[in-house]
ZAVEXSE-109158 format. One record per residue (C-alpha): chain; x, y, z. Coordinates in steps of 0.1 Angstrom, whole numbers, plus 2048, in hexadecimal, padded with zeros to 3 digits. Each point is the difference from the previous one (the first is absolute). Example, Ala and Ser with C-alpha at 12.3 -4.5 7.8 and 13.67 -1.06 7.14 Angstrom:
2
<node kette="A" east="87B" north="7D3" up="84E"/>
<node kette="A" east="80E" north="822" up="7F9"/>
END
This chain:
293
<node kette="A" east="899" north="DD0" up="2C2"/>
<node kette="A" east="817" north="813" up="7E9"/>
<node kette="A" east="7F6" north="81C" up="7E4"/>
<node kette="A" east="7F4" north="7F3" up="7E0"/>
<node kette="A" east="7F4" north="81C" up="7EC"/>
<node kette="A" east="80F" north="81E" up="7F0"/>
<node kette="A" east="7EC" north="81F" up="7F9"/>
<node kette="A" east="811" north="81D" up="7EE"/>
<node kette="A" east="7F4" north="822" up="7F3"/>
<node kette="A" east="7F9" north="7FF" up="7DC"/>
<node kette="A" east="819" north="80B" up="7E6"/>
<node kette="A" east="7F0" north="820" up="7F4"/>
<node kette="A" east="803" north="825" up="7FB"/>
<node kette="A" east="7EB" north="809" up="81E"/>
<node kette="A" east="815" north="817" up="819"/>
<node kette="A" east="80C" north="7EA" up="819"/>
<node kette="A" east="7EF" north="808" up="823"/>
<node kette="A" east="806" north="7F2" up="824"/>
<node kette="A" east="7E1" north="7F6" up="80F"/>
<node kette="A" east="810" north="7F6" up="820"/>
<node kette="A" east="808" north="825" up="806"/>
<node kette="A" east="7DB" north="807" up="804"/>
<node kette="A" east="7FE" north="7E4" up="81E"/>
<node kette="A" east="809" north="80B" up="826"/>
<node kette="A" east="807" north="7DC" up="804"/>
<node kette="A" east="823" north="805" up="7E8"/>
<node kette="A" east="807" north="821" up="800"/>
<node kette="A" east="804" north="807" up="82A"/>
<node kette="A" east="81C" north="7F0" up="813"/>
<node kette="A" east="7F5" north="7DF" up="818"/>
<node kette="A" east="804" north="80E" up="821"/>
<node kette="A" east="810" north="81C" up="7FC"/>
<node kette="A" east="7FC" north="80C" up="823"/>
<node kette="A" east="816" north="7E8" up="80D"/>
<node kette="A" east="827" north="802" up="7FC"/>
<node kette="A" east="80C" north="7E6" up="7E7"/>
<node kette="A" east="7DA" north="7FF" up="7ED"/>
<node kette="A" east="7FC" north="7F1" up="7DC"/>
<node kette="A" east="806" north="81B" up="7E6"/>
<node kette="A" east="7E1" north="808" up="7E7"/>
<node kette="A" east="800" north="7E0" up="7E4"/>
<node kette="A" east="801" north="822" up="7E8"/>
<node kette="A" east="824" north="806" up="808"/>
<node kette="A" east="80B" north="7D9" up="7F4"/>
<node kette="A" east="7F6" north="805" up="7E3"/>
<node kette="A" east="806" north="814" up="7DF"/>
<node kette="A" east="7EF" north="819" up="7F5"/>
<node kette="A" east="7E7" north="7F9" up="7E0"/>
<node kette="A" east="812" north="805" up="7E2"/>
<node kette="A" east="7F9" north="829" up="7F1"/>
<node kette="A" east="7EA" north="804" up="7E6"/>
<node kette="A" east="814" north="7FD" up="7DD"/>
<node kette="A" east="820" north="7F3" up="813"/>
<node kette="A" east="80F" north="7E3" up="7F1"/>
<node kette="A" east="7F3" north="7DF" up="80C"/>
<node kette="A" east="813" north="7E4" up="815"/>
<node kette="A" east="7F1" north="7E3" up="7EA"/>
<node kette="A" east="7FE" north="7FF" up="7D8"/>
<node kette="A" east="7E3" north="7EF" up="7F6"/>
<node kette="A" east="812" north="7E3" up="7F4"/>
<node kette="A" east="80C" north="7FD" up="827"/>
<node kette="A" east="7DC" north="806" up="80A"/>
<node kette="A" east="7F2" north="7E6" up="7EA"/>
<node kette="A" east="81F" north="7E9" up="80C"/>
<node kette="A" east="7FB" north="806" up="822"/>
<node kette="A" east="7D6" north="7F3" up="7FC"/>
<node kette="A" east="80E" north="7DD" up="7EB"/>
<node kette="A" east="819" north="7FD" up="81C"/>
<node kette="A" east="7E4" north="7FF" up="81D"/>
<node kette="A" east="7EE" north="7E8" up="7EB"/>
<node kette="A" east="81D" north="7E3" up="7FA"/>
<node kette="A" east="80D" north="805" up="829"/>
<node kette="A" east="7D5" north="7F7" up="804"/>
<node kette="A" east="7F4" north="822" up="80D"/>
<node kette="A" east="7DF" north="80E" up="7F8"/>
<node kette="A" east="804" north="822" up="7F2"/>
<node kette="A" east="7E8" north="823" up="801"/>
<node kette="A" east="806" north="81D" up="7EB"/>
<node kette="A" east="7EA" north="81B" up="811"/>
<node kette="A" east="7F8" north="81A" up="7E8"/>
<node kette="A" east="7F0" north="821" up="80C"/>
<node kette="A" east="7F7" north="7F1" up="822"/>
<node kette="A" east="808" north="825" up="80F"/>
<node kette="A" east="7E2" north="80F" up="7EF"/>
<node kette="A" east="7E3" north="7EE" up="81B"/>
<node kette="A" east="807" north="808" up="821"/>
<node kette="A" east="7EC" north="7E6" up="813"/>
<node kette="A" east="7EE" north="813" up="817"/>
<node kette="A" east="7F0" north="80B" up="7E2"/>
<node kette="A" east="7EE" north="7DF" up="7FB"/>
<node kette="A" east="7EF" north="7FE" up="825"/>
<node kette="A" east="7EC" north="81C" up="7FD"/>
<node kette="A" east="7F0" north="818" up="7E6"/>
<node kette="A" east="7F8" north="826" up="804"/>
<node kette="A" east="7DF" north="7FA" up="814"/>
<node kette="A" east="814" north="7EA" up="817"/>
<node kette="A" east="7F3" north="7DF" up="7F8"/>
<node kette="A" east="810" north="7E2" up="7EE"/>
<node kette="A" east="805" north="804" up="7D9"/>
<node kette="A" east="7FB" north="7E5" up="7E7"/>
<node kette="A" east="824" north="7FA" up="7EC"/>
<node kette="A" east="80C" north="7E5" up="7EA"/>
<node kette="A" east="821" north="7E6" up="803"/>
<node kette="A" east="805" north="7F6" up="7DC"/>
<node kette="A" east="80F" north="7DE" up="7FE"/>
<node kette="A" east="80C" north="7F2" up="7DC"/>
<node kette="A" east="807" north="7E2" up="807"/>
<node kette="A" east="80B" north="7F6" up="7DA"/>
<node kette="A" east="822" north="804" up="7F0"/>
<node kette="A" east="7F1" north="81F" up="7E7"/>
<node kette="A" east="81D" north="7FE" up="7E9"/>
<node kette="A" east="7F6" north="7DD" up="800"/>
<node kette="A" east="7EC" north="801" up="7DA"/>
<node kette="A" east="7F9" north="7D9" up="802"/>
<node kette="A" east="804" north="7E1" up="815"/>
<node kette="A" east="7E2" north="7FE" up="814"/>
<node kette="A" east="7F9" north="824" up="80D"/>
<node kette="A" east="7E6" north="7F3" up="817"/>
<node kette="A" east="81A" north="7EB" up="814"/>
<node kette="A" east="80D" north="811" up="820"/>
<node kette="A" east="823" north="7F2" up="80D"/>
<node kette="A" east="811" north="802" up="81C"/>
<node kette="A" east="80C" north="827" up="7FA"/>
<node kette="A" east="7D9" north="803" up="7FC"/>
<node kette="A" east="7F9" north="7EF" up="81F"/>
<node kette="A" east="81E" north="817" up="813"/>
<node kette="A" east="7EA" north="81F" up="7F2"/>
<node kette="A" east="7E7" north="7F6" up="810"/>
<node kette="A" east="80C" north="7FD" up="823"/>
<node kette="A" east="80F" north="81C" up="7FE"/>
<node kette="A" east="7E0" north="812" up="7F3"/>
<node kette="A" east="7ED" north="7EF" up="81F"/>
<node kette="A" east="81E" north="808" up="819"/>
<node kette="A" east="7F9" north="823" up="7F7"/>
<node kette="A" east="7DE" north="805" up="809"/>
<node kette="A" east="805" north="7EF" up="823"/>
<node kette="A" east="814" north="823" up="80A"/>
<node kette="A" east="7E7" north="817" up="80E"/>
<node kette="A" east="801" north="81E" up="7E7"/>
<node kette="A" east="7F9" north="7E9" up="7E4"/>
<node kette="A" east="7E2" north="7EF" up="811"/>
<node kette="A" east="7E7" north="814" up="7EC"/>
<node kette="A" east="813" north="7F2" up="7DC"/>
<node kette="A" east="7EC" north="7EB" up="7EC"/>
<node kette="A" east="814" north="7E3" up="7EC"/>
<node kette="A" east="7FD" north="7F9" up="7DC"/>
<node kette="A" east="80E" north="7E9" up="7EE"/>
<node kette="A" east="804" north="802" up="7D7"/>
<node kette="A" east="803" north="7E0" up="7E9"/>
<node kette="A" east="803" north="804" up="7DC"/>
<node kette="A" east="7F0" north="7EA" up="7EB"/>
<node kette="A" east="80F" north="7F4" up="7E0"/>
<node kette="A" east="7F1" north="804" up="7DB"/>
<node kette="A" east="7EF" north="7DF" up="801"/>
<node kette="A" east="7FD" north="7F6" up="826"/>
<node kette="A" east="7DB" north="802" up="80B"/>
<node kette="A" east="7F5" north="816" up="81B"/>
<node kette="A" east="7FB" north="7F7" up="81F"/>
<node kette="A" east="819" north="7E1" up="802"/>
<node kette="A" east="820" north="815" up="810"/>
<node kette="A" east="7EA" north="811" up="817"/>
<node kette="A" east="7F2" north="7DE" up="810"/>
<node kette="A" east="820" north="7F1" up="802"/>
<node kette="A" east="80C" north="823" up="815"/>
<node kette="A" east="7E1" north="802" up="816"/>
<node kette="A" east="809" north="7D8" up="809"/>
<node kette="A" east="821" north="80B" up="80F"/>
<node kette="A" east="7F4" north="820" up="80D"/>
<node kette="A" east="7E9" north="7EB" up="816"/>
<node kette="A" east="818" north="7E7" up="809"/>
<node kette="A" east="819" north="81B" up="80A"/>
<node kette="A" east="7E5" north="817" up="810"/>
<node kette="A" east="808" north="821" up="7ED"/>
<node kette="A" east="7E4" north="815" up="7FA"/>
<node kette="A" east="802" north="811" up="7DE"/>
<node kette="A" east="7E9" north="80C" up="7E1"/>
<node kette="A" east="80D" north="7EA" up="7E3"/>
<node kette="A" east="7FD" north="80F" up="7E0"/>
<node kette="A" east="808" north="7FB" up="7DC"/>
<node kette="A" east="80B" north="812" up="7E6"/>
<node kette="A" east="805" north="7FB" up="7DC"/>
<node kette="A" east="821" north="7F7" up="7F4"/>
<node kette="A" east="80D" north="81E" up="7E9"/>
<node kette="A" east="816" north="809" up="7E6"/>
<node kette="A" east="81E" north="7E8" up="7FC"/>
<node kette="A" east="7F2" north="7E0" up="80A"/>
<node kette="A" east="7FF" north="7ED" up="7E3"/>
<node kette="A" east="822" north="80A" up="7F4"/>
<node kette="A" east="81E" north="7E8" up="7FC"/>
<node kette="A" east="802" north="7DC" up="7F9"/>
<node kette="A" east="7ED" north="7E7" up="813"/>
<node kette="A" east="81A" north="7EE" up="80A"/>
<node kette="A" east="806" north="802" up="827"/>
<node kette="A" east="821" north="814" up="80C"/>
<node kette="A" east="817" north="7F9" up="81F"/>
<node kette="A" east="7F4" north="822" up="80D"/>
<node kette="A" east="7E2" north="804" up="7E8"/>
<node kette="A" east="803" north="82B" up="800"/>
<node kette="A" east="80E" north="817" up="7ED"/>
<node kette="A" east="815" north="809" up="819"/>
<node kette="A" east="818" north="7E0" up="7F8"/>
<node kette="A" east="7F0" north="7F6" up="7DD"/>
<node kette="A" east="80B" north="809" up="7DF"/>
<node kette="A" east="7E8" north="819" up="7F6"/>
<node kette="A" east="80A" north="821" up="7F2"/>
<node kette="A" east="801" north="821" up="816"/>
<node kette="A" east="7E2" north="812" up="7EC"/>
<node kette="A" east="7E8" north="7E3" up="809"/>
<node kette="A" east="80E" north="7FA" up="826"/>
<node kette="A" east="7F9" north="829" up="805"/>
<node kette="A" east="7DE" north="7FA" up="7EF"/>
<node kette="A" east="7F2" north="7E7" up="819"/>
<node kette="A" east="80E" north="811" up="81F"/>
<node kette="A" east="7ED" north="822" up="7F5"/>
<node kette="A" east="7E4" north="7EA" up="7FA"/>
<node kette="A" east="802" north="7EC" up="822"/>
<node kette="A" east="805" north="824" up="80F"/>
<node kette="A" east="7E0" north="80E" up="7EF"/>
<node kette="A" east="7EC" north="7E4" up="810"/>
<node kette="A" east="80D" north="803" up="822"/>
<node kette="A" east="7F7" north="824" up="7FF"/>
<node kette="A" east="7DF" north="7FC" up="7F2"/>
<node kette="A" east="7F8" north="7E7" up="81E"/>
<node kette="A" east="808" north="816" up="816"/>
<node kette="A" east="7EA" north="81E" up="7F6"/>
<node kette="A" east="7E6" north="7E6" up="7F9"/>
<node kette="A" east="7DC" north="806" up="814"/>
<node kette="A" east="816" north="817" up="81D"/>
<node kette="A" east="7F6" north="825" up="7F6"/>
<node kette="A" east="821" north="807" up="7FF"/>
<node kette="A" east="81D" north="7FE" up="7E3"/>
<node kette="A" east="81B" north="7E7" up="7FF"/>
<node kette="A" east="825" north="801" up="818"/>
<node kette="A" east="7F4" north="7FF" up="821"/>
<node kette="A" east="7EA" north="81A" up="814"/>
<node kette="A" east="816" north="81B" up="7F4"/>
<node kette="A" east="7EE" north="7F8" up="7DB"/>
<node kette="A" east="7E2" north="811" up="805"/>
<node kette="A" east="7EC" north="819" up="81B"/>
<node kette="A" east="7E3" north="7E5" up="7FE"/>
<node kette="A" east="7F3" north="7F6" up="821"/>
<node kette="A" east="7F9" north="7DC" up="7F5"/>
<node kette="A" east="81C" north="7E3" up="807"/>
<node kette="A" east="820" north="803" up="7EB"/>
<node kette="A" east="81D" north="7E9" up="801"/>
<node kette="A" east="819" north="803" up="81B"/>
<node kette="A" east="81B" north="7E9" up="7F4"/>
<node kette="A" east="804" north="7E8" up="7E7"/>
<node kette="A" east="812" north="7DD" up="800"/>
<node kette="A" east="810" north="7F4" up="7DE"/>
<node kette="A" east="81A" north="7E2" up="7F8"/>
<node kette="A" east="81C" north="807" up="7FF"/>
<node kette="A" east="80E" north="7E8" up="7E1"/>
<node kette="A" east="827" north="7F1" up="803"/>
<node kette="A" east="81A" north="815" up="7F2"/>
<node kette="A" east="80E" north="7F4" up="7E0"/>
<node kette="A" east="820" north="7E2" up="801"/>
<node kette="A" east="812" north="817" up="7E8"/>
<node kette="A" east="80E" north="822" up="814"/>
<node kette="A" east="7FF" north="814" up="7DE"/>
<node kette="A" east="7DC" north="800" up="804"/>
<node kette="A" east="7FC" north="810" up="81F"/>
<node kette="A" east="7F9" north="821" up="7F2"/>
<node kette="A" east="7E6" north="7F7" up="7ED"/>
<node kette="A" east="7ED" north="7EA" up="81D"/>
<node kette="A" east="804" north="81C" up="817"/>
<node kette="A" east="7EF" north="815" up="7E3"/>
<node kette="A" east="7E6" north="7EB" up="801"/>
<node kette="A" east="7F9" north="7FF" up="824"/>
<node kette="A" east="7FC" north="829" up="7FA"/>
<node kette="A" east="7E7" north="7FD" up="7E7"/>
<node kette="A" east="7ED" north="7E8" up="80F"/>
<node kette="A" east="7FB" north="813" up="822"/>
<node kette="A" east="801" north="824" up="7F3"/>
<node kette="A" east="7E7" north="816" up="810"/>
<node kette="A" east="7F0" north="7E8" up="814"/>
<node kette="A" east="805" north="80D" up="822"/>
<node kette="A" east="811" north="7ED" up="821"/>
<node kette="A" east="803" north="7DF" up="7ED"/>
<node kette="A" east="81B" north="7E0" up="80C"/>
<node kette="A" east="80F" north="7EA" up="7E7"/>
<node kette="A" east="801" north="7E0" up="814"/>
<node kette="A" east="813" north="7E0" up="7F5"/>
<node kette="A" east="7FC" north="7E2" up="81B"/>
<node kette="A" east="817" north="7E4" up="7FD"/>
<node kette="A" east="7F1" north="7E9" up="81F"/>
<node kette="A" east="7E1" north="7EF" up="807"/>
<node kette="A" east="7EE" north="815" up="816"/>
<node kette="A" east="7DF" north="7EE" up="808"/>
<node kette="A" east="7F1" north="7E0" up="80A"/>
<node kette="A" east="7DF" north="7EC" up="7FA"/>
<node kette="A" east="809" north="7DB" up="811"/>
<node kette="A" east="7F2" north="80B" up="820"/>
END
């Protein structure tokens, strides 16, 4: 076995913390009573970078180091605001007992306006597993999964959400399957099917791209404030005692073939997870399950 997936921190303003700092495990030295003992991992590593510091990476070497990953076949994580949920927190709630929270999964391309939304690929599919992965770790037992389709200006209700409970069974995750109507920005553009079929790598002008990720932002956010007592961004959203949303899966879309657009995908990426609590950006590249057994 070798690695095959790169997660990085997301590229944002947020003052950059060490979370390892926090954890015995790292921050002691690995037998330090005995003469020659491992030295704390904290010491083999730098620092985190000071708040307001320059940064190592430019954007453009940010965004180039993501499209990178994806042509050498890695699957790729950007983990933004993870830090914010300790996990102990998810165990138990203030009376001691277990605590309803959501896991979010989007398993559509959102700056996907058109070409099928109700299809899930196999970056969907690698969503998934790593939704499901999660909630096998013991802190997260008490997580409830919910998946989110979108359905499309004319596709009829219902249809998608068949389709998904077909594989959910066949690949035993237990999850609540809802749908949601497709917003602002799906019927825009050309019919005509793209390579890439976003506006990540289409044609479309800036002013509509930055329209439908606000849009696809708004309805993330309004899912997860939806029926949980609580507002939107995770349990830090609200002092409701009801079940909030503890982290959120979206797709990660391909970075653009052109470099000069970088900057304006990574923009994108910002706008469409702003304020929306420990969320991963998740592109898979490999087929993760199987249904021939």
């Amino acid at each position: 076995m070798k690695p095959n997936t790169l997660v990085l921190g997301f590229y944002d303003d947020a003052p950059p913390q060490d979370h390892f700092l926090t954890d015995p495990a790292f921050s002691e030295p690995v037998d330090s009573t005995r003469e020659g003992g491992s030295p704390a991992l904290s010491t083999l590593f730098p620092p985190p970078r000071a708040p307001g510091s320059p940064r190592a990476l430019s954007p453009q070497d940010y965004v180039a180091t993501v499209a990178d990953a994806l042509k050498m076949n890695k699957n790729v994580v950007l983990a933004r605001a993870s830090g914010a949920l300790p996990p102990e927190r998810l165990s138990r709630g203030s009376g001691g007992t277990s605590q309803l929270h959501h896991v979010d999964v989007w398993p559509l391309n959102l700056l996907r306006p058109r070409g099928g939304p109700g299809y899930v690929d196999v970056c969907g599919l690698f969503l998934l597993q790593m939704a499901t992965i999660l909630g096998m770790v013991p802190a997260w037992h008490s997580a409830r999964l919910r998946i989110f389709l979108c359905l499309g200006p004319q596709e009829a209700p219902g249809a998608a959400e068949g389709r998904l409970r077909v594989l959910l069974s066949q690949l035993r995750i237990r999850a609540e399957v809802q749908e949601v109507v497709w917003g602002e920005g799906a019927e825009a553009g050309e019919p005509e099917a793209e390579e890439e079929g976003d506006f990540v790598n289409s044609r479309q002008g800036d002013t509509e791209a930055e329209a439908l990720a606000r849009s696809a932002n708004a309805l993330v956010r309004a899912q997860q404030g939806r029926g949980t007592g609580g507002g939107p961004g995770g349990p830090e959203g609200g002092d409701a005692e009801g079940p909030t949303t503890a982290l959120t899966f979206l797709y990660l879309p391909r970075p653009p073939a052109d470099p000069a657009r970088y900057p304006r995908y990574l923009a994108l990426l910002e706008t469409l997870s702003r304020d929306l609590g420990p969320t991963l950006l998740v592109h898979g590249v490999t087929p993760v399950t199987c249904t021939d057994l």
